[in-house]
C-alpha positions as CSV (number, residue, x, y, z in Angstrom):
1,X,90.6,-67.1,27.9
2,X,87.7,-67.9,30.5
3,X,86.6,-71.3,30.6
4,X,83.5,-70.7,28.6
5,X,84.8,-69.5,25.6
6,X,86.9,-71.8,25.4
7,X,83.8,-74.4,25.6
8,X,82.3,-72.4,23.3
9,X,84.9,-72.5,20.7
10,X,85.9,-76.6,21.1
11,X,82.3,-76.8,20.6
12,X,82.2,-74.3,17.5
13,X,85.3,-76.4,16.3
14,X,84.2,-79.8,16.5
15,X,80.6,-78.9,14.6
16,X,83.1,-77.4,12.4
17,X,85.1,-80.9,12.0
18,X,81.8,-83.0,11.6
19,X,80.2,-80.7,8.9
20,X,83.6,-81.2,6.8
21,X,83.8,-84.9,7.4
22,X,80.5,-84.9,6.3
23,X,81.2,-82.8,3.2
24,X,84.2,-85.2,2.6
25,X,82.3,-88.1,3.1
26,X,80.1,-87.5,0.5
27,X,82.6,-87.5,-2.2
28,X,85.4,-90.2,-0.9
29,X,83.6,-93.4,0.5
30,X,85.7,-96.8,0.3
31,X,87.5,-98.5,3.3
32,X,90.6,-95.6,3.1
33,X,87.9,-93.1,4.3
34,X,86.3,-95.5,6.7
35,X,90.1,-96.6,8.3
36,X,90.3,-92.5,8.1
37,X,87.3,-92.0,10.0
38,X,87.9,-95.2,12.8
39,X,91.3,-94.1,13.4
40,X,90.7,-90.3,13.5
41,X,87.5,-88.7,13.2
42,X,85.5,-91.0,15.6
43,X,88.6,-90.6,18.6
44,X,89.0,-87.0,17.6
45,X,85.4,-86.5,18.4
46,X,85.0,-88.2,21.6
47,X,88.0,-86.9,22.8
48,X,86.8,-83.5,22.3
49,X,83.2,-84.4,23.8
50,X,85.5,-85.4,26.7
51,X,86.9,-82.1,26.9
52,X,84.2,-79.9,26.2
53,X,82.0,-81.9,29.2
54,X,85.0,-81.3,31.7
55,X,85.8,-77.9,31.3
56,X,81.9,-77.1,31.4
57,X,82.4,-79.2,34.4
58,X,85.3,-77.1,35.6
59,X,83.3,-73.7,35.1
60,X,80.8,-74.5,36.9
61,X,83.1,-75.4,40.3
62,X,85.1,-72.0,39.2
63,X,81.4,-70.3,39.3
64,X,80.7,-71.8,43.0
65,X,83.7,-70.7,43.9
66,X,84.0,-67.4,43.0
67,X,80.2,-67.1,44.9
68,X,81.5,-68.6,48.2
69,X,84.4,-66.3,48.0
70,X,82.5,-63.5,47.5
């Protein structure tokens, strides 16, 4: 898998995750969901912000690379 679809499809997957949260959210709201959401969503999600920024990061060095070799 090249670096880019792999972006692409974290990216897919964690607008995926925040549109079922939402979904969920809308239907289970006391402090269960909001421990839920503090201990899982919310690290979930800037881990894969994290990710998603540093393999973008990581394609574009592969990119440069593959230019100066050429």
């Amino acid at each position: 898998m090249s670096l880019g679809v792999g972006v692409s499809t974290l990216t897919d997957a964690r607008k995926a995750l925040a549109a079922r949260w939402d979904d969920v959210r809308r239907t289970w709201d006391d402090a269960a969901a909001a421990r839920f959401e503090a201990e899982f969503i919310t690290p979930m999600d800037h881990d894969l912000r994290q990710a998603i920024e540093a393999m973008g990061h990581a394609q574009q060095i592969a990119q440069r690379a593959r230019q100066e070799c050429s």
